[in-house]
N, C-alpha and C positions, 0 to 999 in steps of 0.2 A: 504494500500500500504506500508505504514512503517513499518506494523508486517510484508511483506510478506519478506521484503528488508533484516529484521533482522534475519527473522528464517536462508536465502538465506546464510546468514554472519556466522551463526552457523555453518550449515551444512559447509562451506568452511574449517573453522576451526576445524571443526572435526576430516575434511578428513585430514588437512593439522597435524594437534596433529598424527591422524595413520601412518601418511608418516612417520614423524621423529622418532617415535619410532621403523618402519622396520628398517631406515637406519641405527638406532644408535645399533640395535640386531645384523644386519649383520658385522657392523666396528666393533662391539665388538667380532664378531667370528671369524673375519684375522686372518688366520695367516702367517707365515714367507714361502717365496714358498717352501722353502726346507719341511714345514710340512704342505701344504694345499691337502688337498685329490685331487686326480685325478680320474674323472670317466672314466669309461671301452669307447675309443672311438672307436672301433673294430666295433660295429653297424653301427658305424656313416660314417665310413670311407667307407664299401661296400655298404653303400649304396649310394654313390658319384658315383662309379663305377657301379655301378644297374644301378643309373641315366642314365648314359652317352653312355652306351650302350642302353637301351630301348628307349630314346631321339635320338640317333641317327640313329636305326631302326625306329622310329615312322617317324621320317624327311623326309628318302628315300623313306619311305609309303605314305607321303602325296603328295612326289612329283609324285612319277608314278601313283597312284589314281586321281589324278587329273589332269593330261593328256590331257585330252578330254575337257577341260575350258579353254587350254592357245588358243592363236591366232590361227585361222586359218595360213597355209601356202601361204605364202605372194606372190601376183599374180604381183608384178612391181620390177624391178633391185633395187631401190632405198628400199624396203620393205625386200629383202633379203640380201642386205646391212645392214640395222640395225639393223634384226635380229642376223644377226653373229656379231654385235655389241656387242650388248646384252649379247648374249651366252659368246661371251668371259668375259666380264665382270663378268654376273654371274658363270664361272669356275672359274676364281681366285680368287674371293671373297670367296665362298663356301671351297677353299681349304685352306685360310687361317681364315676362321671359325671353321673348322674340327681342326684343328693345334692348333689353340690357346685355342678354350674348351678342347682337347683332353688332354692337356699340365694342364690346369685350375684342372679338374677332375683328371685326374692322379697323380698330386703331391699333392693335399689333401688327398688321398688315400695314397701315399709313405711314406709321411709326418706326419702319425699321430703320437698323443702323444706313447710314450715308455717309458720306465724307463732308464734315461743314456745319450737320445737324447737329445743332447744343442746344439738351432743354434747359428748360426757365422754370425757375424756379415761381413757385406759386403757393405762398403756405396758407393760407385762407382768403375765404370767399364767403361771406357771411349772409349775403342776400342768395346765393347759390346753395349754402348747406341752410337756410331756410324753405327754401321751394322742393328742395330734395325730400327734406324732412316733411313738410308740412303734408305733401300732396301723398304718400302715401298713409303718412297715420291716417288722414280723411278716409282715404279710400278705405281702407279695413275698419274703422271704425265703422261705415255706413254698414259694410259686411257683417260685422259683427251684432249693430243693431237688426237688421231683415231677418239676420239665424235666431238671434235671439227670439225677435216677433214672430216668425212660426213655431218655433221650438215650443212657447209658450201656449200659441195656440192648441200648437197638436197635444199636449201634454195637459193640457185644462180638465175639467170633468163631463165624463161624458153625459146626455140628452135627457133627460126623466124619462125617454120614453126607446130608451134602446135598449135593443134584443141583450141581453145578459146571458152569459156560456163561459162556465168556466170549462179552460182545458190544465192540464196535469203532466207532467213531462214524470217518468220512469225509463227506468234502464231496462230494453229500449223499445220504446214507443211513447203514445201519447194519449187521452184518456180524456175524454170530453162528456162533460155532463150539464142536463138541460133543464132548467125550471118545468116542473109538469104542464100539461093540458090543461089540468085543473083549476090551479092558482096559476102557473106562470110565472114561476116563483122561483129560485133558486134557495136552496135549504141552506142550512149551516153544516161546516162538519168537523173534525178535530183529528190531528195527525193519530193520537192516541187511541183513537180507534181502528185503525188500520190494521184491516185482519186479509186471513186468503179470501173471506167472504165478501166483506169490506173493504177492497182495495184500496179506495179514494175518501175510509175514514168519515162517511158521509153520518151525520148524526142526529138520526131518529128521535130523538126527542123536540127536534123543531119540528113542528106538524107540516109546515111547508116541504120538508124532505119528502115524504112518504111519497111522492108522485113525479120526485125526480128520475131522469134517466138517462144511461150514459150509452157512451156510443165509439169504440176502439178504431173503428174504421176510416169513419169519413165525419168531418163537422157542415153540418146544415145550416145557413145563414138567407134571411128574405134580402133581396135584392133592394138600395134603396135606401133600406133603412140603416140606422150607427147600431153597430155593434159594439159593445163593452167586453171584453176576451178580461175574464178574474183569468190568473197567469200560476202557479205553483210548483212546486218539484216533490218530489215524494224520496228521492235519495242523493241525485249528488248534482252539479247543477247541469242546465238545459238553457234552450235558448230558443223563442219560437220566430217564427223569422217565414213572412209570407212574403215572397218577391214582388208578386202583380198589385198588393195593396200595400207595400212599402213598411210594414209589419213587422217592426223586430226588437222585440224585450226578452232579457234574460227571467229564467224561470228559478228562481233559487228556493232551496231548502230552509222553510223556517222565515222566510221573507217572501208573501204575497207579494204579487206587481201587476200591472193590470196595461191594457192599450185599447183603445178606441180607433174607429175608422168606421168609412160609411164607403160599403162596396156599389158602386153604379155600374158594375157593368156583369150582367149575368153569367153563368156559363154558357149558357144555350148563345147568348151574343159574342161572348169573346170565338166560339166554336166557327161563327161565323164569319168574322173578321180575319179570324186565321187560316178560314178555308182546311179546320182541322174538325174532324169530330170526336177525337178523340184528346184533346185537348179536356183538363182540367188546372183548376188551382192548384196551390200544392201548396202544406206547413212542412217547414223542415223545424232541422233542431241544426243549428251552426255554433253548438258550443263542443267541444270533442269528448265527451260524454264516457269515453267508453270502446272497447271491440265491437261493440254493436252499432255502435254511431247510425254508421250509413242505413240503417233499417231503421229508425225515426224520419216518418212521412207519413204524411196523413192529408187524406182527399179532403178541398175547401170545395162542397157547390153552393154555387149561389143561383139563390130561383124568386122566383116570384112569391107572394104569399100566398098562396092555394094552394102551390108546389108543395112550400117551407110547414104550411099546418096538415095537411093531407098525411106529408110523412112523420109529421110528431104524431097522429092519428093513431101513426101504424107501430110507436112503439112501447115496449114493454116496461114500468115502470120497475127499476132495480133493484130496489123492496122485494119486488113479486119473485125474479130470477133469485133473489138471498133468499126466499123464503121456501122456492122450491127446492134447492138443491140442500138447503138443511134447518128444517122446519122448529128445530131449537133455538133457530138466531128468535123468535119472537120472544124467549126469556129477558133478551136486551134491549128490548122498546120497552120504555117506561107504561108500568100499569094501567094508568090516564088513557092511553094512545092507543093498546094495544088492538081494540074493539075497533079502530079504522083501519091500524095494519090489519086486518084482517081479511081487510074487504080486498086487499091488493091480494090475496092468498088465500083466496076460499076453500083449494083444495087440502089447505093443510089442516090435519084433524090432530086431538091429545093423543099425546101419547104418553108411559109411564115416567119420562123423564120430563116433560114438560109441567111447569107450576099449574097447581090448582088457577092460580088466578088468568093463566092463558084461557085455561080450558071455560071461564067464565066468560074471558073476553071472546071467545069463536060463540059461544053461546050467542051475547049479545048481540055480535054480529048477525047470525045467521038470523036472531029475529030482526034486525033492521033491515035485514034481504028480503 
């Protein structure tokens, strides 16, 4: 280890002996500027200008080639709002990128070496680093206020009278549940109750629950109307993110989040616009969640309202499906309640594990039948 340490020391000093005799070859060939050679910068200079012109052809190039990768066209008021957000943004940025390389490249080009050219000295310009100054703070200031003014809008509360759907983000998929037929209601519900029956911890003691129901597939929304999306995560975080309506809040564990938007443009229209019929919306999850990731998607239609109540019609409220598959979960509805769960589960009769007081609540029931 000591010879390795020592050779390690040589070697250092070697390098370090070659260094100081470059330096000391080079200080000894100085000389005075008026007689140090100048090499020919005419190459150097076109090819600044080469630069900046193929860099700025390649630029234009990338942007129209890839065209077909930026967002879809944005199907909610709020989506075509921050689109022209955007856009404006990205035009005055772009213009004073063009400006200020163009400015960069061109006076390294104007300004090459010559025989005779001697700059001048200039150490300020006070009326000059005012206008410099001034005009972009404005600029971005105004920027700043427009983001802020949508930002504000899109993030306000949403309408007294919009459709309410919470969705649920899990490892991996997504879990959407819908105020009943009945009331139209969206229930209460509490992570602590999260059973294999109970997925989504929905909680039965709010009488508005009992006519909720969920739906793993595809989320239903009426064309038209604001949608309020309640946002949640049930284990590690998610992210719900609809492209055509500009759609995207993280779904975190233990911290509810919520987004609004008002869909105008149906499926059945976008299908047409797109000369596609098979065309749908589509939720992702763009948080990296997981090996499963990529299998969180879930179908958005959006329909008309005849469409939108026709198919709440036709579904089953999630009471009914917990109650068929294990007809003891009625032991966990509050004794108050149980005589209406009931009516969601007619088929379920006592049995000897079941409390006396179920078996009074099917009773009541069947006489209110």
């Amino acid at each position: 280890m000591i010879y390795l340490v020592g050779l390690l020391l040589v070697v250092l000093l070697g390098i370090a002996i070659a260094v100081a005799a470059k330096l000391q070859k080079v200080m000894g060939s100085t000389q005075s500027d008026s007689e140090a050679p100048v090499p020919n910068n005419k190459v150097n200079a076109a090819l600044w200008m080469v630069f900046l012109v193929a860099g700025s052809v390649a630029m234009v190039w990338s942007y129209l080639a890839s065209q077909d990768a930026f967002l879809p066209e944005a199907s909610s008021p709020h989506g075509r709002e921050t689109d022209s957000q955007f856009w404006l943004d990205m035009g005055l940025l772009t213009i004073a990128f063009f400006i200020v390389n163009f400015l960069l490249f061109f006076f390294s080009w104007k300004y090459q070496y010559k025989k005779g050219y001697k700059a001048t000295f200039y150490p300020e310009n006070h009326k000059l680093e005012l206008i410099w100054t001034a005009i972009p703070a404005v600029i971005m200031a105004s920027l700043v206020f427009l983001g802020f003014r949508t930002w504000t809008k899109i993030m306000a509360d949403a309408p007294a009278d919009s459709q309410v759907v919470e969705i649920m983000g899990k490892q991996f998929g997504w879990i959407v549940r819908y105020g009943g037929v009945q009331d139209n209601k969206l229930g209460a519900y509490n992570y602590k109750l999260i059973t294999s029956d109970n997925e989504m911890g929905v909680d039965y003691s709010d009488e508005a629950s009992m006519d909720d129901f969920i739906n793993p597939s595809e989320m239903h929304v009426e064309v038209g109307k604001p949608v309020l999306l309640k946002i949640r995560a049930r284990d590690v975080l998610h992210s719900v993110y609809i492209p055509h309506m500009r759609v995207k809040m993280d779904a975190v564990p233990g911290m509810p989040t919520k987004f609004w938007f008002i869909p105008d443009k149906s499926t059945e229209q976008m299908r047409a616009e797109l000369n596609n019929p098979n065309f749908d919306y589509e939720i992702a999850c763009t948080e990296v969640c997981g090996r499963g990731h990529f299998a969180m998607r879930l179908r958005l239609i959006v329909e008309d309202k005849a469409s939108a109540d026709a198919w709440k019609q036709q579904q089953k409220p999630l009471l009914s499906t917990i109650l068929e598959a294990n007809p003891k979960f009625i032991s966990k509805i509050p004794e108050k309640l149980r005589a209406k769960a009931m009516n969601y589960a007619p088929y379920v009769e006592e049995t000897d594990s079941t409390t006396a007081s179920t078996g009074s609540a099917a009773a009541a029931s069947a006489s209110m039948r």
